[in-house]
FINU-980851 format. One line per 2 residues: number of its first residue (from 1); for each residue x, y, z of C-alpha. Coordinates in steps of 0.1 Angstrom, whole numbers. Layout:
<recs>
NUM> X Y Z  ...
</recs>
This chain:
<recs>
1> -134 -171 -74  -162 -194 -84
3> -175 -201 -53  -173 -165 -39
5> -185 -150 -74  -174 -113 -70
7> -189 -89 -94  -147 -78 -103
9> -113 -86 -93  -92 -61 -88
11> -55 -70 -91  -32 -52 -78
13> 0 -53 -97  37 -45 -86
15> 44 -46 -123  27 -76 -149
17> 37 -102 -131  27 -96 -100
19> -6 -110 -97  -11 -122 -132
21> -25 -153 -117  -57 -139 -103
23> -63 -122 -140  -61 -156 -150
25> -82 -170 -124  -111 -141 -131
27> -108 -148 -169  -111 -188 -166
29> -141 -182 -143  -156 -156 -165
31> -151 -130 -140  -146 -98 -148
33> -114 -82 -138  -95 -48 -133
35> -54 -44 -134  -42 -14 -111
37> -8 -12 -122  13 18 -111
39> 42 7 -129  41 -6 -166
41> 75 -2 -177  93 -40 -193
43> 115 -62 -173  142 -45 -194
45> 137 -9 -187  139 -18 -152
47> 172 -33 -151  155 -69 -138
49> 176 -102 -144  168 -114 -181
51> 145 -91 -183  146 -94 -220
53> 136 -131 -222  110 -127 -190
55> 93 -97 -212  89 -120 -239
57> 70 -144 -219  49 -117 -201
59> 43 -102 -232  9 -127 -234
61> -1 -109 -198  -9 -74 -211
63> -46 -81 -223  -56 -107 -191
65> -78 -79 -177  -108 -59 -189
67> -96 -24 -175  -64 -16 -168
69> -59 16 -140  -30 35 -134
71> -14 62 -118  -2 89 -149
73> -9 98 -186  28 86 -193
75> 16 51 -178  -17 48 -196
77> 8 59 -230  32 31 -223
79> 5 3 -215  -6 10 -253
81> 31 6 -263  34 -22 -248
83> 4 -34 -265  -28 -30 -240
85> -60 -28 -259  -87 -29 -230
87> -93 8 -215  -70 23 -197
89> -82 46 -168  -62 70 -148
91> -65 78 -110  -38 101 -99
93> -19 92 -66  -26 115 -38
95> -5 126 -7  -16 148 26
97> -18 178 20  -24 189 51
99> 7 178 60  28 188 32
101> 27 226 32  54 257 35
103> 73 265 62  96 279 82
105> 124 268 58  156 279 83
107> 137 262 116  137 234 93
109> 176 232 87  177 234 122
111> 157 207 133  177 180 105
113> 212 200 115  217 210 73
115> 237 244 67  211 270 59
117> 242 289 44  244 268 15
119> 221 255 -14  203 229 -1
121> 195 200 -27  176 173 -18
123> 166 135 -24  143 114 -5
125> 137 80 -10  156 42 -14
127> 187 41 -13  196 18 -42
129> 216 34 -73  198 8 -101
131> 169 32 -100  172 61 -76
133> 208 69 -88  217 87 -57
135> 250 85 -73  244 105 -102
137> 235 134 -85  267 135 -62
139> 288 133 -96  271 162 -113
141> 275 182 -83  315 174 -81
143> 318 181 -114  311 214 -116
145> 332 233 -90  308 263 -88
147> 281 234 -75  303 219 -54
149> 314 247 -37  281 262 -34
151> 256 229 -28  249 213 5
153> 233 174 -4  209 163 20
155> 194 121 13  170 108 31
157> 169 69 32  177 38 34
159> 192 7 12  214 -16 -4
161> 236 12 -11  234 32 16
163> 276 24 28  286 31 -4
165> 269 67 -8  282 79 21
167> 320 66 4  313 84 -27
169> 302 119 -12  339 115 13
171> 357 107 -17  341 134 -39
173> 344 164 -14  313 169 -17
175> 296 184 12  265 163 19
177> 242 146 46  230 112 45
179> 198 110 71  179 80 81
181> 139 74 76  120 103 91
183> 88 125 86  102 141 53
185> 83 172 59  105 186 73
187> 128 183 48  109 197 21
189> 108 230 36  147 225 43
191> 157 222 8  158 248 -17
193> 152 217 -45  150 185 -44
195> 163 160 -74  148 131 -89
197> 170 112 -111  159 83 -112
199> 163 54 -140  125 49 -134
201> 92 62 -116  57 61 -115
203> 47 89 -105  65 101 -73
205> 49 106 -42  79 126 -30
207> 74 150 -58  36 155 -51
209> 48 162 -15  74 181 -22
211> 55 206 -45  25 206 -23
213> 51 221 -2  63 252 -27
215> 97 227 -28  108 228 -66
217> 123 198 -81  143 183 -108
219> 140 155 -123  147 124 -151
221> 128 136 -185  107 103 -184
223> 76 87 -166  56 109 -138
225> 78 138 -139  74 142 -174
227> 39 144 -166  42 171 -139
229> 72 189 -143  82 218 -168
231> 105 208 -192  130 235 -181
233> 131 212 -146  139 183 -164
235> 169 165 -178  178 133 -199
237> 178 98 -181  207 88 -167
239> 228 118 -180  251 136 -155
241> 261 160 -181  226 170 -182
243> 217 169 -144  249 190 -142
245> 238 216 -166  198 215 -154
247> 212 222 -116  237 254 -127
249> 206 269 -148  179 262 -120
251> 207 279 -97  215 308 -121
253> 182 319 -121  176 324 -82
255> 159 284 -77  127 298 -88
257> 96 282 -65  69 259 -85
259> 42 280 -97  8 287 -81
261> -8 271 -109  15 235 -104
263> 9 239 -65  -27 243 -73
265> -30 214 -99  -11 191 -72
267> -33 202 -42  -65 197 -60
269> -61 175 -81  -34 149 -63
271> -48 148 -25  -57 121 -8
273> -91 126 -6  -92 134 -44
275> -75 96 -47  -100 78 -30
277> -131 94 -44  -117 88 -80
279> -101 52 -69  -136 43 -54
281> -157 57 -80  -134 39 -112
283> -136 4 -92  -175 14 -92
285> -180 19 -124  -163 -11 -137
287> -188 -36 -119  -212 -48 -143
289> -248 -36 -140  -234 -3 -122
291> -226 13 -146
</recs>
């Protein structure tokens, strides 16, 4: 870093650890130095190995760079819990919307081979029930007979627990489609909502893409979707009780679309070329003598 002499380092950080060492490096060579860091949440909260002892050794990480950016209001909130006192600035994630738009929602069920003739709930993403919680939704779903017998689950993905999804929704009776990796656009417009439930999030790209496409969704009351969501869409953390309850109401009252004014917020606001004028501009304004 010395010997190139860059006007900032930008880090960019999987969580604090990740990449601590060029903060380091940029403050020993009185450099200045910027942390984009998606996701702030402790060791702990994340279910990592000792994630209690390794939090209390990171805890000496959170004021290693100047600026801190990242992705939410809820992630700017909990760098301050955790102790940040450098600014915190916030560039939104953005997704294609272009490509993420309504469509023809039956075509769609076609083309993935999902009944049309049932309600259609979806998740996309890893398959790996420490944080997506894949499971969770099946069990909320099969307890509930009016759900079950009425709901269609449709995951797209791929993981560690992959094999054991596809045991739990033959053992449940649940009806239910496990799909691999694919352009999820077209699942979007198949599903008449998809479910987050995850343990933790940043803040989703498969719920900016899904809204972007008029697809409702569900999910944990924590993180982005606190952000984004209403809080009639959302349900406690890791509570099937709750999922179970926020799925019969959303179906009760028809599966109401997202309103113009989310759609709008997401489109506008959470695009891609939104992201890179605000990423850009935020990494410009933290070099000294520009701003």
């Amino acid at each position: 870093f010395r010997e190139i002499a860059p006007s900032l380092v930008v880090a960019i950080q999987g969580n604090l650890e990740h990449s601590s060492l060029a903060l380091l490096a940029a403050r020993r060579a009185g450099i200045s130095s910027a942390s984009y860091l998606p996701v702030p949440h402790t060791n702990a909260a994340m279910g990592a190995r000792f994630g209690s002892i390794r939090d209390l050794f990171c805890s000496r990480l959170i004021n290693l760079p100047d600026t801190y950016i990242t992705i939410s209001d809820e992630m700017a909130k909990m760098l301050k819990e955790r102790g940040a006192t450098t600014p915190v600035r916030i560039v939104y994630n953005g997704i294609d919307t272009d490509r993420f738009q309504p469509g023809d929602g039956p075509a769609a069920c076609r083309q993935l081979g999902v009944p049309a003739t049932k309600v259609r709930i979806g998740m996309v993403g890893r398959i790996e029930f420490r944080q997506k919680q894949q499971h969770l939704l099946v069990e909320a779903v099969a307890a509930d007979p009016t759900l079950a017998a009425s709901c269609h689950l449709v995951f797209a993905g791929e993981g560690p627990d992959s094999g054991t999804l596809v045991e739990i929704l033959r053992t449940s009776g649940v009806s239910g489609t496990v799909l691999p990796w694919s352009d999820p656009a077209d699942l979007y417009r198949a599903m008449d909502v998809m479910v987050i439930p995850s343990r933790y999030e940043g803040l989703p790209l498969v719920m900016l893409e899904a809204l972007s496409s008029g697809t409702p969704v569900l999910g944990s009351d924590r993180d982005g979707m606190r952000d984004l969501l209403p809080a009639e869409w959302r349900f406690k953390t890791g509570d099937v009780a709750a999922l179970r309850a926020a799925l019969a109401r959303f179906l009760s009252e028809g599966c109401p679309g997202p309103s113009a004014d989310l759609i709008g917020r997401v489109r506008s606001t959470m695009s891609l070329a939104t992201f890179r004028q605000s990423f850009s501009s935020t990494l410009l304004g933290l070099v000294p003598g520009m701003n």
